[in-house]
N, CA, C and O atoms as a GROMACS GRO file, in nm:
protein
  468
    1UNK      N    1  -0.666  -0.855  -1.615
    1UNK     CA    2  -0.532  -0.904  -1.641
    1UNK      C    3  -0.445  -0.875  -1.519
    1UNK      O    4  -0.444  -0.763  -1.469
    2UNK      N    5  -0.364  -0.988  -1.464
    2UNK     CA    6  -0.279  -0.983  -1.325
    2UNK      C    7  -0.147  -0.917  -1.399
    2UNK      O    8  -0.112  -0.929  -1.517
    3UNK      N    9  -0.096  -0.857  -1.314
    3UNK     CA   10   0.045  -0.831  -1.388
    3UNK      C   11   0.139  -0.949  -1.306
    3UNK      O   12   0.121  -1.013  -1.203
    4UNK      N   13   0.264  -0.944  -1.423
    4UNK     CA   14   0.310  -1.096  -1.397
    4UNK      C   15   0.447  -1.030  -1.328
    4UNK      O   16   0.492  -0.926  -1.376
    5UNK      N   17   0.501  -1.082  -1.234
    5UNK     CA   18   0.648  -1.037  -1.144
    5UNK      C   19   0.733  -0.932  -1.239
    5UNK      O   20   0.795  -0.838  -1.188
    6UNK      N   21   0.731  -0.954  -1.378
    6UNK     CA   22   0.841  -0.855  -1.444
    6UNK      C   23   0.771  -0.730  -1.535
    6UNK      O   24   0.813  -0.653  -1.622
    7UNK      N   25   0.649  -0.751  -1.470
    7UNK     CA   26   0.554  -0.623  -1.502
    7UNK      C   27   0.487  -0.527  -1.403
    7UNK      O   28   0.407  -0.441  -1.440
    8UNK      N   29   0.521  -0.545  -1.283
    8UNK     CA   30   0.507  -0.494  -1.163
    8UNK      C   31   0.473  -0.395  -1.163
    8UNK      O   32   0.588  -0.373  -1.202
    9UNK      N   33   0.401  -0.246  -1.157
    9UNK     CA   34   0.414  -0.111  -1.163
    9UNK      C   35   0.362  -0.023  -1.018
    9UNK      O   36   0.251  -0.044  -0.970
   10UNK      N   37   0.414   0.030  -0.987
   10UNK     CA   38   0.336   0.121  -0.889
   10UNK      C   39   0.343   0.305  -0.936
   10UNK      O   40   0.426   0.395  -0.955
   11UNK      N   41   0.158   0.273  -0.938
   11UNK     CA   42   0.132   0.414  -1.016
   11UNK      C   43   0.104   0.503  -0.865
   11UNK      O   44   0.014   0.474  -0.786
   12UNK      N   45   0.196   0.607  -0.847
   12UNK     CA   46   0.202   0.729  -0.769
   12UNK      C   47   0.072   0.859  -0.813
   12UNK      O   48   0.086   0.939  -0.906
   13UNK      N   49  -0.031   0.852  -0.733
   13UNK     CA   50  -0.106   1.006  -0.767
   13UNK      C   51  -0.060   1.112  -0.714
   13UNK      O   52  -0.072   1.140  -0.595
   14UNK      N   53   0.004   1.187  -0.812
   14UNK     CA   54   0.072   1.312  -0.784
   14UNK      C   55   0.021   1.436  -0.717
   14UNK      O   56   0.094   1.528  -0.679
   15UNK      N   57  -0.085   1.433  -0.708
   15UNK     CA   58  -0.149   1.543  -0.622
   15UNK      C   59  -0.162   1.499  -0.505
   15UNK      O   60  -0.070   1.445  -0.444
   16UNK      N   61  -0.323   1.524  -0.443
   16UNK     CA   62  -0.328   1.461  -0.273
   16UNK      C   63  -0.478   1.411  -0.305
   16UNK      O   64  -0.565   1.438  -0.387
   17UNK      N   65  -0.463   1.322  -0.196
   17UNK     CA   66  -0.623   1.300  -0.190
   17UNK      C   67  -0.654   1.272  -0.035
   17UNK      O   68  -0.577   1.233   0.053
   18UNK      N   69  -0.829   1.314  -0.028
   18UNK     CA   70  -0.849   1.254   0.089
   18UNK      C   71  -0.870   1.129   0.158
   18UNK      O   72  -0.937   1.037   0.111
   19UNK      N   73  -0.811   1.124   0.277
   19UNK     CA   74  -0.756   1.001   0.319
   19UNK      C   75  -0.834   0.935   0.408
   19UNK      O   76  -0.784   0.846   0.476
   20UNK      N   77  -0.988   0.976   0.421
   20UNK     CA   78  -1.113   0.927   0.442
   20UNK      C   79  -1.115   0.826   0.333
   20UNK      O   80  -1.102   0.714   0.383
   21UNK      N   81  -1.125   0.823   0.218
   21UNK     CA   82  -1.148   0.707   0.110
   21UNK      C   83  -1.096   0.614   0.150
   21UNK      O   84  -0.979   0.604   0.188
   22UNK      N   85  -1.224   0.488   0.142
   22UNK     CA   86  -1.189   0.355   0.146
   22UNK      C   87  -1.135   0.283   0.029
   22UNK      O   88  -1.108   0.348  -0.072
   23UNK      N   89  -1.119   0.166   0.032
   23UNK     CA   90  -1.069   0.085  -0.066
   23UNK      C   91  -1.159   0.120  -0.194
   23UNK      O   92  -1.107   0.167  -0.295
   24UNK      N   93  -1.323   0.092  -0.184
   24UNK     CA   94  -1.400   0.128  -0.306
   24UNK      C   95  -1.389   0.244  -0.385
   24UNK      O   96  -1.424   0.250  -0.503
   25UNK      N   97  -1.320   0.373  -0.290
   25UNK     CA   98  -1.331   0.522  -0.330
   25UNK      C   99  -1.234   0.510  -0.391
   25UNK      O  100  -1.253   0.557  -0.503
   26UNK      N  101  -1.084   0.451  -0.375
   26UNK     CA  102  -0.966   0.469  -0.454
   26UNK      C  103  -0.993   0.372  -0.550
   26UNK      O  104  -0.980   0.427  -0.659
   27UNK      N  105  -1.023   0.256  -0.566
   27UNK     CA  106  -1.034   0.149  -0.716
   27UNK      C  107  -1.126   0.242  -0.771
   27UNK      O  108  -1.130   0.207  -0.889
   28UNK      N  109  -1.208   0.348  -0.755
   28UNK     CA  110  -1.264   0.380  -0.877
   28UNK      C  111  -1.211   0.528  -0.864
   28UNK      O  112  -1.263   0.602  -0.948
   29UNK      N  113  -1.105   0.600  -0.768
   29UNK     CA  114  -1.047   0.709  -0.826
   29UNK      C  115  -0.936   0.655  -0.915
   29UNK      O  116  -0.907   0.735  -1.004
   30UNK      N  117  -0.872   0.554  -0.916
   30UNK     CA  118  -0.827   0.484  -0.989
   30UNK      C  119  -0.842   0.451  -1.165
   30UNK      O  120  -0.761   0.479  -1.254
   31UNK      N  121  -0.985   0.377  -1.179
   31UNK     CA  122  -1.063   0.294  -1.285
   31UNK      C  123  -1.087   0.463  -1.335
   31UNK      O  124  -1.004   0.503  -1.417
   32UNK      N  125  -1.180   0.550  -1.297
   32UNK     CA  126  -1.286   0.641  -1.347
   32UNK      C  127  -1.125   0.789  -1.365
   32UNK      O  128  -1.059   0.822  -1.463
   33UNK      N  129  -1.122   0.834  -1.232
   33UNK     CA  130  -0.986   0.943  -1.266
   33UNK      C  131  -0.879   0.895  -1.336
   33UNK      O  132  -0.869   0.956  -1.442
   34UNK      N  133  -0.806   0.823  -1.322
   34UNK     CA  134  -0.666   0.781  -1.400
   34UNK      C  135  -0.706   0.681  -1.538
   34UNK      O  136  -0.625   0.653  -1.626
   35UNK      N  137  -0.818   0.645  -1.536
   35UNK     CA  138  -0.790   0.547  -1.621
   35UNK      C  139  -0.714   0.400  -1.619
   35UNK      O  140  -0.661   0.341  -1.713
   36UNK      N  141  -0.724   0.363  -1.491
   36UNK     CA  142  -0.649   0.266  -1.510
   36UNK      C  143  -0.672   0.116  -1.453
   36UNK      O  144  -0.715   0.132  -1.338
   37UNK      N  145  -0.665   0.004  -1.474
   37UNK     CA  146  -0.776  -0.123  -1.390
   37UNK      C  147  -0.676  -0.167  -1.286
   37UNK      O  148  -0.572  -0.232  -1.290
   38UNK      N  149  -0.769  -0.087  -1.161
   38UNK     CA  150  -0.727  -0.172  -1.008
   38UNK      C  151  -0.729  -0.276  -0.967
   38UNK      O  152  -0.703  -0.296  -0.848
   39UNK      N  153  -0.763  -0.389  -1.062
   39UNK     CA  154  -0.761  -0.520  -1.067
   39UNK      C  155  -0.639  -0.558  -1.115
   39UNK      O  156  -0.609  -0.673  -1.082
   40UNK      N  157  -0.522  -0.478  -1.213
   40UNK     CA  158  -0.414  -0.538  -1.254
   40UNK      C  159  -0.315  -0.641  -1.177
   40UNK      O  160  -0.277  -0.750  -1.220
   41UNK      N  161  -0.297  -0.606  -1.108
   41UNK     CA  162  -0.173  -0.628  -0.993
   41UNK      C  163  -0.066  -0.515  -0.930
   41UNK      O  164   0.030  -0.518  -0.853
   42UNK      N  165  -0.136  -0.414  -1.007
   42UNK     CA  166  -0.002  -0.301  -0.963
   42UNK      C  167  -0.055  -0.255  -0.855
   42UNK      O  168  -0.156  -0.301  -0.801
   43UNK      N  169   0.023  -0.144  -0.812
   43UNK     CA  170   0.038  -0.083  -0.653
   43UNK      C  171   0.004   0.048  -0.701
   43UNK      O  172   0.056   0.080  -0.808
   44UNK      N  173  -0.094   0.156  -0.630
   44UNK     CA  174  -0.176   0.277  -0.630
   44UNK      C  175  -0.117   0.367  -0.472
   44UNK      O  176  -0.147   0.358  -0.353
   45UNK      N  177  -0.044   0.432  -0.533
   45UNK     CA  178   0.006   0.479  -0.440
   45UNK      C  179  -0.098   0.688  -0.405
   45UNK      O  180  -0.137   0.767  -0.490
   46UNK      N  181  -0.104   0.702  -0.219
   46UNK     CA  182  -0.193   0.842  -0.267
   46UNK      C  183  -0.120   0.893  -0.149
   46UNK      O  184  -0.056   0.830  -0.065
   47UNK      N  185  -0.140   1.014  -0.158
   47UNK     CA  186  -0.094   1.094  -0.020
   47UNK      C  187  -0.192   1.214   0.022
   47UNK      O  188  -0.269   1.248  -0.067
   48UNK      N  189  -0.200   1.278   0.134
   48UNK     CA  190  -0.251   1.327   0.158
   48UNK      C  191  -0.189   1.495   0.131
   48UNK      O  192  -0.077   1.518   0.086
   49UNK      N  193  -0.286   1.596   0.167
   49UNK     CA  194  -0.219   1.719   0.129
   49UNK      C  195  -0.126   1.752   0.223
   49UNK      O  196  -0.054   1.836   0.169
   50UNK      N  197  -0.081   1.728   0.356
   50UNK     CA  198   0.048   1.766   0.415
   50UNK      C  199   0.147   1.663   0.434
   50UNK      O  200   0.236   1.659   0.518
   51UNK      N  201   0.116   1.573   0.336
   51UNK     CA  202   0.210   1.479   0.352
   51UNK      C  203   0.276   1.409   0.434
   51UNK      O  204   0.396   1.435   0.436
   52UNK      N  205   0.242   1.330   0.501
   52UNK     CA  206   0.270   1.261   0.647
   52UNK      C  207   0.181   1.131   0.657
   52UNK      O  208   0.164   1.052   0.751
   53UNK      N  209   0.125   1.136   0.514
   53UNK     CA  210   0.027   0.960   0.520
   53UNK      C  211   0.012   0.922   0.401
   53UNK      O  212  -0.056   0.987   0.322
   54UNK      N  213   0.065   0.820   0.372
   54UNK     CA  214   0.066   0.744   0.214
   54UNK      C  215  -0.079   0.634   0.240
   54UNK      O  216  -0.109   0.609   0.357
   55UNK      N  217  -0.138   0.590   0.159
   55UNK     CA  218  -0.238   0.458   0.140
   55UNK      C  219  -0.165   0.404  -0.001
   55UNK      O  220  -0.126   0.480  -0.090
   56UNK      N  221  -0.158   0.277  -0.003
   56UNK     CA  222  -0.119   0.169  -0.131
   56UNK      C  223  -0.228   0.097  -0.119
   56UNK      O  224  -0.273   0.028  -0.028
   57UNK      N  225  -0.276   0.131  -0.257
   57UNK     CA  226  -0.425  -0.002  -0.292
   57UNK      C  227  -0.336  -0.086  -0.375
   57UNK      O  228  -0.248  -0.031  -0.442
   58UNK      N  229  -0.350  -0.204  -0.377
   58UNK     CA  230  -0.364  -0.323  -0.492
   58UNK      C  231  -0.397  -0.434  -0.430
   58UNK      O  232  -0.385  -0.467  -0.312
   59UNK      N  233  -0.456  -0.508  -0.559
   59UNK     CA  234  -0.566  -0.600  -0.570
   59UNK      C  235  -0.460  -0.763  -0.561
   59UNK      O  236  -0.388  -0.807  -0.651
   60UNK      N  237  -0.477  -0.809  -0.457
   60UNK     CA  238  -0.406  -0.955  -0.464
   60UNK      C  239  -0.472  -1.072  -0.444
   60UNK      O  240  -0.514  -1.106  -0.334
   61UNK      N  241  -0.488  -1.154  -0.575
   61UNK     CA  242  -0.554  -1.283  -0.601
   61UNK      C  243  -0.715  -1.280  -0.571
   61UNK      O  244  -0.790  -1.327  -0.656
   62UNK      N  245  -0.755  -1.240  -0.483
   62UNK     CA  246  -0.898  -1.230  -0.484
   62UNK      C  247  -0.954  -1.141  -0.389
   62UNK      O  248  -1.060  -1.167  -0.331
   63UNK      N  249  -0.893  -1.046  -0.371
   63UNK     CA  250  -0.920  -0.920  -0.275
   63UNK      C  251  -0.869  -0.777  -0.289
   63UNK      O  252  -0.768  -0.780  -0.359
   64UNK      N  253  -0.892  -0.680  -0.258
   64UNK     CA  254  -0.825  -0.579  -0.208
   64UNK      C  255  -0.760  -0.560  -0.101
   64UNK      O  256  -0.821  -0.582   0.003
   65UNK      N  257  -0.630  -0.517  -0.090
   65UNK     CA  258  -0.571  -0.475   0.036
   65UNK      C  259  -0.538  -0.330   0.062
   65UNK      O  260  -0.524  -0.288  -0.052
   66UNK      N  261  -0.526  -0.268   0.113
   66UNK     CA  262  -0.501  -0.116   0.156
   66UNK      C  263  -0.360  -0.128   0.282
   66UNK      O  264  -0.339  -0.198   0.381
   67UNK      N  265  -0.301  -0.040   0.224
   67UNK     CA  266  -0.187  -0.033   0.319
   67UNK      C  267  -0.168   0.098   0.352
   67UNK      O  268  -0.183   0.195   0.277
   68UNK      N  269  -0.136   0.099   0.466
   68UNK     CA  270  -0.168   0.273   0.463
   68UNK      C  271   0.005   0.291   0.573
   68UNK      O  272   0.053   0.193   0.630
   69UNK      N  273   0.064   0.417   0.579
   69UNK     CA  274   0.134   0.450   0.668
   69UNK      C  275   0.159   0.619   0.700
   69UNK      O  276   0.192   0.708   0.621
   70UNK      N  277   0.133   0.623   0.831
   70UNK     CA  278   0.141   0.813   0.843
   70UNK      C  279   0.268   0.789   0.945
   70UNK      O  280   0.306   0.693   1.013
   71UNK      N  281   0.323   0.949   0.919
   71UNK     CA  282   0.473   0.971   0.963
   71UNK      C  283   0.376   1.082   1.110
   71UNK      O  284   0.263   1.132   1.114
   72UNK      N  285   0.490   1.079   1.208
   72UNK     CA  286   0.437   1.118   1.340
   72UNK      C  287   0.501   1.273   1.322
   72UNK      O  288   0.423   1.362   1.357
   73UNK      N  289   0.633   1.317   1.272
   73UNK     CA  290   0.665   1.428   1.254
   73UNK      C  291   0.764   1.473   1.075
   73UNK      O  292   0.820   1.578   1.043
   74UNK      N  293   0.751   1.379   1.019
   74UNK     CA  294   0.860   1.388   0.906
   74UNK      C  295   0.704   1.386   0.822
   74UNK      O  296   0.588   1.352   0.846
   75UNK      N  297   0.802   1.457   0.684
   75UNK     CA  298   0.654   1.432   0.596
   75UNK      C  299   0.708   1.391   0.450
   75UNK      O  300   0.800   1.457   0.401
   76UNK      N  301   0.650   1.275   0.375
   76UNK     CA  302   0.726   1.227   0.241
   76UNK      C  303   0.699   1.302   0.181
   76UNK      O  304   0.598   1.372   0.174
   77UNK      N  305   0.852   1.294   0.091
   77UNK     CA  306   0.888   1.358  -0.011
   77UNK      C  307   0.822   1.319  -0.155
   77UNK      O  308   0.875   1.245  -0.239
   78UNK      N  309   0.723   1.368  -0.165
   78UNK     CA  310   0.601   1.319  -0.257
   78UNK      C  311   0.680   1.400  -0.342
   78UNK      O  312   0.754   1.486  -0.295
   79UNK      N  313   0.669   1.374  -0.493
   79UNK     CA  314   0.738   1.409  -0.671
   79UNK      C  315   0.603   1.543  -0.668
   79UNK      O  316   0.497   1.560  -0.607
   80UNK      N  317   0.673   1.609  -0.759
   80UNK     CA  318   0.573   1.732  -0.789
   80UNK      C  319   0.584   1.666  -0.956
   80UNK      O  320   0.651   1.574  -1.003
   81UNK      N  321   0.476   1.766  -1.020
   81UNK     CA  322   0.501   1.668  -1.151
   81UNK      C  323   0.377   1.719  -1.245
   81UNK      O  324   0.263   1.735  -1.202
   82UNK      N  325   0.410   1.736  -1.351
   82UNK     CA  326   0.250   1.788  -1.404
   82UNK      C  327   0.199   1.693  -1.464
   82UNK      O  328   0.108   1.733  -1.538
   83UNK      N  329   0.215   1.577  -1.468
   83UNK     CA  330   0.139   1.439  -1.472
   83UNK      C  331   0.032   1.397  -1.367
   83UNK      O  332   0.075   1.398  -1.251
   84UNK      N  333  -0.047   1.374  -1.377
   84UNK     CA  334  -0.165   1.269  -1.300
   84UNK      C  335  -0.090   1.176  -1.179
   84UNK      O  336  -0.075   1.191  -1.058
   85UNK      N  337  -0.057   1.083  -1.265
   85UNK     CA  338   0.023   0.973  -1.237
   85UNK      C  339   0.126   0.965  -1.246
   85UNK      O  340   0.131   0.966  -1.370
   86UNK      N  341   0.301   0.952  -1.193
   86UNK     CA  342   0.388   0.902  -1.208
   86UNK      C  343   0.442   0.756  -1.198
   86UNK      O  344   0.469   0.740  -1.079
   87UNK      N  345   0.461   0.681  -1.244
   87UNK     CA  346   0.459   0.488  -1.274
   87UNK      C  347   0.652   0.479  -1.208
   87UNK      O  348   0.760   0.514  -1.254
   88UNK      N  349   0.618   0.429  -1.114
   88UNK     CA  350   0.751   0.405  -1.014
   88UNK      C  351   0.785   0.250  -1.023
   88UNK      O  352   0.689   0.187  -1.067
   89UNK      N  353   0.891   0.174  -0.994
   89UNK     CA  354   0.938   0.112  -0.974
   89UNK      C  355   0.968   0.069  -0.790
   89UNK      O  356   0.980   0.152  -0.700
   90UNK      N  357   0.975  -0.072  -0.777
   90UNK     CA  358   0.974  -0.120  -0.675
   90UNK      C  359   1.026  -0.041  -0.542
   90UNK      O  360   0.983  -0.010  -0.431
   91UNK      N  361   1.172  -0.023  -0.637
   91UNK     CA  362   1.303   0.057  -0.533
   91UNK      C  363   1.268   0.206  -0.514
   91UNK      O  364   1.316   0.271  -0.422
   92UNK      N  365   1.205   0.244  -0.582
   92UNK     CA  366   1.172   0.399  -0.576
   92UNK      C  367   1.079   0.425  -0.499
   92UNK      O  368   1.058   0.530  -0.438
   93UNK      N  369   1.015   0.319  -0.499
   93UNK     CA  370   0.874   0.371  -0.371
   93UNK      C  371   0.933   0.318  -0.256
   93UNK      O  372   0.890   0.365  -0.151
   94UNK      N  373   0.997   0.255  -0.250
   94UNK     CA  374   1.068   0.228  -0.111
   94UNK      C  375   1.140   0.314  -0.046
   94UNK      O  376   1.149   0.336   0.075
   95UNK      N  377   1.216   0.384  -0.180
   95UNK     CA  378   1.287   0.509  -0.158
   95UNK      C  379   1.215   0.670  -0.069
   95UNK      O  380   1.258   0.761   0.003
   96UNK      N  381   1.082   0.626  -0.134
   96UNK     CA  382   0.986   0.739  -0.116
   96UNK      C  383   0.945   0.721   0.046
   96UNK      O  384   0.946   0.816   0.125
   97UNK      N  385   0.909   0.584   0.084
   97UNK     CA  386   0.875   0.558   0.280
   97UNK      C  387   0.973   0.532   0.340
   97UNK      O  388   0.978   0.490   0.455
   98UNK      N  389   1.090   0.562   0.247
   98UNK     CA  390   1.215   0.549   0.404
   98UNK      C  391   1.285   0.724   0.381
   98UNK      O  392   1.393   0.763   0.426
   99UNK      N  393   1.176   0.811   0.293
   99UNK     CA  394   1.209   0.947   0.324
   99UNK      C  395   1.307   0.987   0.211
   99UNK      O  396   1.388   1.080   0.220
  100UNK      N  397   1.293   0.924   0.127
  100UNK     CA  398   1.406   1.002   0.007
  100UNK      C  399   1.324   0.998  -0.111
  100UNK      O  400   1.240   0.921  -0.156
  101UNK      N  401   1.386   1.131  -0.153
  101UNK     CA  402   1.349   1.138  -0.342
  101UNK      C  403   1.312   1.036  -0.393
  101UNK      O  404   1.330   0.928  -0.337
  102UNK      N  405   1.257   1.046  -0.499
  102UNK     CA  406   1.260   0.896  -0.608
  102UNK      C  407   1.313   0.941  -0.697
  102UNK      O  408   1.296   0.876  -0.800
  103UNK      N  409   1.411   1.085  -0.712
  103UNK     CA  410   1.512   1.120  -0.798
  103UNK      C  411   1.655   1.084  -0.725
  103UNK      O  412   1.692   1.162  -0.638
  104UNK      N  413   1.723   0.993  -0.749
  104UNK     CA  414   1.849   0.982  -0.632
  104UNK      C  415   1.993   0.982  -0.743
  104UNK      O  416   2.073   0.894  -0.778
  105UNK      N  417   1.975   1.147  -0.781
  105UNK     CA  418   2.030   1.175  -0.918
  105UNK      C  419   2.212   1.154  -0.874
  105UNK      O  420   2.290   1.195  -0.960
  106UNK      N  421   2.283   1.084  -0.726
  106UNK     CA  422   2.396   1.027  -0.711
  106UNK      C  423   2.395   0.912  -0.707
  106UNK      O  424   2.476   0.862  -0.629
  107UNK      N  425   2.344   0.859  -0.752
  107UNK     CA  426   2.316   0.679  -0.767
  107UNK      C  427   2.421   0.634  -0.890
  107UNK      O  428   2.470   0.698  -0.984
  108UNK      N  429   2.435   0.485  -0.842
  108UNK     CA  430   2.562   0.516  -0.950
  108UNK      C  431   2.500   0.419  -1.064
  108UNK      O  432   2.417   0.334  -1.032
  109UNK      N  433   2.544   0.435  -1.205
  109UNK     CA  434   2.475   0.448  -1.313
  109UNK      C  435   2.463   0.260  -1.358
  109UNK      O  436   2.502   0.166  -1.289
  110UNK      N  437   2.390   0.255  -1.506
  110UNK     CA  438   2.351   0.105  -1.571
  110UNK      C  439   2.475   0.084  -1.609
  110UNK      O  440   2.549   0.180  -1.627
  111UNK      N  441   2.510  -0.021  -1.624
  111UNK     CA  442   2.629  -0.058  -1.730
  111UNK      C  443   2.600  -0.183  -1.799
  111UNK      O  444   2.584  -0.278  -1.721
  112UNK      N  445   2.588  -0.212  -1.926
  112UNK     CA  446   2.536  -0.316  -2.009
  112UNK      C  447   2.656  -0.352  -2.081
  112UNK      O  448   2.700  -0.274  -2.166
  113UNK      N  449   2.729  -0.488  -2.049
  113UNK     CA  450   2.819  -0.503  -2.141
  113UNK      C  451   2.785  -0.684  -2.231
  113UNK      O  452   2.730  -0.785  -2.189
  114UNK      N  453   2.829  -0.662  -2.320
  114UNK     CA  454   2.808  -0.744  -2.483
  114UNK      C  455   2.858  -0.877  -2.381
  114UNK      O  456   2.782  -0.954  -2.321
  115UNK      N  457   3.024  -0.879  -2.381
  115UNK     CA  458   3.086  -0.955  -2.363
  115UNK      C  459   3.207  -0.963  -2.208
  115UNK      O  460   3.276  -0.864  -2.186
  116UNK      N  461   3.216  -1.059  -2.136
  116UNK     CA  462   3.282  -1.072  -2.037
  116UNK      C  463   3.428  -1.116  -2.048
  116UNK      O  464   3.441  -1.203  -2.135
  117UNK      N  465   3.530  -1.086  -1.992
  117UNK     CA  466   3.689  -1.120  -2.006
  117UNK      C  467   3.701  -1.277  -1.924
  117UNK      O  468   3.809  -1.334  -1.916
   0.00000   0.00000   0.00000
């Protein structure tokens, strides 16, 4: 099953992994550790243990792609978390490779209103 534009997810592995693993090693630390199908459409996000190199697996239309990026002296601010997985949103992982939290607890808030003046 593809995920469809308003189902998007990018699942964050909260620990580290090694960053020798190819594409095959993460779709099945993926499938077999998390439980989860690397075929969806979502984004698999991993980091390494000193933090200074992210890899993003996901699967688009008939392939795997791997995206990888290491920092030369800064190191991301990877979530601590006693979850496996944390399930992020678009803006938050963006948040995470341009060096900020994916808690950005001064952000300014939802507002849902019924009716307009």
């Amino acid at each position: 099953m593809i995920a469809e534009p308003g189902q998007f997810r990018v699942f964050l592995a909260v620990g580290h992994v090694d960053m020798r693993k190819s594409i095959d090693s993460l779709a099945i630390l993926v499938s077999q550790g998390f439980a989860l199908d690397p075929l969806a459409g979502h984004m698999f996000a991993f980091s390494n243990r000193r933090r200074t190199m992210v890899k993003i697996l996901y699967w688009d239309r008939n392939g795997f792609c791997l995206w990888q990026k290491r920092l030369e002296r800064e190191r991301f601010r990877w979530p601590e978390s006693r979850e496996e997985v944390l399930v992020l949103g678009h803006r938050e992982l963006r948040w995470l490779l341009d060096g900020l939290d994916i808690e950005q607890g001064k952000a300014h808030g939802t507002y849902r209103y019924t009716t307009v003046y």
